[in-house]
N, C-alpha and C positions, 0 to 999 in steps of 0.2 A: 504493500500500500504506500502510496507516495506521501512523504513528510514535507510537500512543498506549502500547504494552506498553514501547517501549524508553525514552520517554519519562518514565513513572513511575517505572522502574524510576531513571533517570538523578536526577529529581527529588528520590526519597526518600533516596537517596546522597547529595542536597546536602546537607539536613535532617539526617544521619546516623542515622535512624530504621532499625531492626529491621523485616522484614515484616510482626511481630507488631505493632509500635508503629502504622507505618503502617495496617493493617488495622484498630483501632481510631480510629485518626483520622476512617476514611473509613465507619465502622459495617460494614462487612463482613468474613467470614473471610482469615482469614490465607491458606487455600489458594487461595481466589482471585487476591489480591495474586501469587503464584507462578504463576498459571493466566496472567495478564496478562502478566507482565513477561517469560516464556518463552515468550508468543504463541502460547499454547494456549487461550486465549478474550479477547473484545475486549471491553474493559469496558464497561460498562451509559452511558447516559448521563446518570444521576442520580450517579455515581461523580466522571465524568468533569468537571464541574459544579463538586463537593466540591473536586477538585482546582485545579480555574482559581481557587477562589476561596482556595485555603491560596496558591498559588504567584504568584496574579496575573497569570493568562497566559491568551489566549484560545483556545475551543475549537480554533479553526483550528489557533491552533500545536501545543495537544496532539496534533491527529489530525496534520497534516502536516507539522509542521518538526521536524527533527531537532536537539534542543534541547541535545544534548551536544557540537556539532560545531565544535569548539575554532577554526577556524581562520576565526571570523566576525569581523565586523568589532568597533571599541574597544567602539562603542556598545552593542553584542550582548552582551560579555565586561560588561560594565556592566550591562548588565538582569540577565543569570544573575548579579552579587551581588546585586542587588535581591529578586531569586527566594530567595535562599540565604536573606535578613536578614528578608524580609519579615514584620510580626507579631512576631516575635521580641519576645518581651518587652513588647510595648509595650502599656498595660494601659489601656484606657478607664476614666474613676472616674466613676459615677452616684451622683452625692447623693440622701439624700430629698427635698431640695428642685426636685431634675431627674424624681423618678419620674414624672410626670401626664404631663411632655412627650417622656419615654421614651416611655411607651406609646403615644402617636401617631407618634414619631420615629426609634422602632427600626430599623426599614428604611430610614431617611436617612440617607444617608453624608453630608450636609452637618451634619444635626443630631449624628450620629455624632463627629464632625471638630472640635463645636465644646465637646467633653467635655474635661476635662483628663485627663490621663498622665500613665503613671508608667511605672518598671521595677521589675522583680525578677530578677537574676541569676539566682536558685535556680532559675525556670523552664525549662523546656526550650521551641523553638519550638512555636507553636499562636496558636488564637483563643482570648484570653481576653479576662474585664471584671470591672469590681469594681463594687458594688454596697453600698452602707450601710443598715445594717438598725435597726430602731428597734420597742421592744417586748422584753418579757420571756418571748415565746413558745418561744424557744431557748435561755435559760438552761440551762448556766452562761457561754453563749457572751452577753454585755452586751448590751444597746441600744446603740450607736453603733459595734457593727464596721462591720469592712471585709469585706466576703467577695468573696475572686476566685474565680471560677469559670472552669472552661472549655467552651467551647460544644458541648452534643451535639445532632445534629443531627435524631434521632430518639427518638421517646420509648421506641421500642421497646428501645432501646439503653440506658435507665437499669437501676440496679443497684440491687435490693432494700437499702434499712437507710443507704442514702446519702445523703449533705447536697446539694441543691440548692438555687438561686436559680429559682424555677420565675414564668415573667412569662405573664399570661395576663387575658384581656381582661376578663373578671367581677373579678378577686381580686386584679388590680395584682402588683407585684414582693414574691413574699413566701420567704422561708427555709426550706425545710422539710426533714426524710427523707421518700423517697418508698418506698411500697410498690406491687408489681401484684398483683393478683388476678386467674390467671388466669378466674379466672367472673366478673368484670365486666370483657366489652371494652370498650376504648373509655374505662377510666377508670383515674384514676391516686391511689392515698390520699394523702395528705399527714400527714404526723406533727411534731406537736411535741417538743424535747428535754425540755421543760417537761411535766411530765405532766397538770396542772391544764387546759391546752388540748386539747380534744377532736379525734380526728382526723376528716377530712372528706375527702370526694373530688373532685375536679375530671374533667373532660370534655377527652380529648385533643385535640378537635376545638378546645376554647378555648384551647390552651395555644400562646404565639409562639413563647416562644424557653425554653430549659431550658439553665442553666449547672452543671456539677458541682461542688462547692464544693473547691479546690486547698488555699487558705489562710485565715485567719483572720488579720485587724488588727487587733487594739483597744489600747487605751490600759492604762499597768499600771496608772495610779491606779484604773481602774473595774473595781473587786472584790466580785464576790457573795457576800455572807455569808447564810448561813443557821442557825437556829435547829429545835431538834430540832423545835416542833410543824411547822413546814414540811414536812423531809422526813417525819414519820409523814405528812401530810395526802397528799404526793404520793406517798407508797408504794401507799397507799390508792388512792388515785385509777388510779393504772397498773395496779393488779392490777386493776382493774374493768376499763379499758381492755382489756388482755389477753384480759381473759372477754369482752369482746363482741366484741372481733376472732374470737376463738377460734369461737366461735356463729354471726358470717356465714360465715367456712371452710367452716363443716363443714353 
């Protein structure tokens, strides 16, 4: 019998996550997460997957070892805090100087490994990374932040008018809000804070990896001043935006 519902369930108690909490982690409903953990359906194995890779633990042991079962041995009681701590905070920093060897070394846990870290307390556990951005395209947000993000693992799963770190093979690591339309499948707009930058769309099939932007670093000395012809030029400019968003809609 498969110990994957009791399993999660035991998991997400390490984490101290909500079913709601957890069920965003994993991109699926909440009532599933309940469907699973009271073994009234067996989870998907794209779920299951998500989870080996939050907790660090192989498919084996999700489906068949009973991972709550206090009376295993030091080493075991050792893993499950490893399980408990894993990721916790600990934030990979991509420079722009590391972005070209990102994009070939995303998927390296060696290259991954050889990034510096950091923490943030304020975090709750997850995958996150930070990320430095360079460019006045997101103004008032500076050229030289930090943006952490947390990793979502489907695009279907981003959230209209939200900040991400979207890395993708054509357009490299760039800052954007993201909008969908549902009448263009398959693509995803990109928007700048900055209104002087035109939005564009990207191809979800190009896209690797999508981080949701958590925090913002930058330094206090770097301060945007602006001048009134500015903002008239970019009021201008966004109301035009507006109108031709408004024109593909409809």
């Amino acid at each position: 019998m498969s110990q994957a519902g009791q399993n999660l369930k035991y998991l997400r108690k390490l984490r101290g996550w909500t079913q709601e909490e957890f069920a965003i982690k994993l991109g699926i409903k909440r009532s599933l997460i309940g469907a699973y953990e009271e073994e009234r359906a067996d989870p998907r194995l794209e779920v299951l997957e998500i989870v080996s890779e939050i907790f660090k633990v192989s498919l084996d042991e999700l489906l068949l070892k009973d991972l709550n079962n206090s009376s295993g041995s030091y080493l075991a009681k050792r893993r499950m805090q490893k399980m408990m701590t894993a990721d916790r905070n600990i934030i990979h920093f991509v420079p722009v100087k590391a972005a070209a060897g990102y994009l070939a070394g995303y998927a390296d846990t060696e290259f991954i490994d050889e990034l510096n870290t950091f923490t943030l307390p304020m975090l709750a556990g997850g995958n996150y990374r930070a990320f430095e951005i360079i460019g006045d395209s997101m103004l008032p947000t500076p050229s030289g932040s930090i943006i952490v993000g947390e990793k979502i693992e489907d695009a279907e799963n981003v959230k209209n008018s939200q900040a991400y770190i979207v890395v993708s093979r054509n357009e490299g690591i760039v800052y954007k809000r993201i909008e969908k339309n549902n009448r263009a499948k398959g693509k995803l707009t990109l928007i700048s804070d900055n209104p002087q930058y035109q939005p564009y769309q990207v191809n979800t099939d190009d896209i690797v990896e999508l981080w949701q932007a958590q925090m913002v670093i930058s330094k206090v000395s770097q301060q945007q001043r602006w001048d009134m012809n500015s903002l008239a030029s970019m009021v201008n400019n966004l109301q035009s935006q507006v109108s031709s968003l408004k024109k593909k809609m409809n």
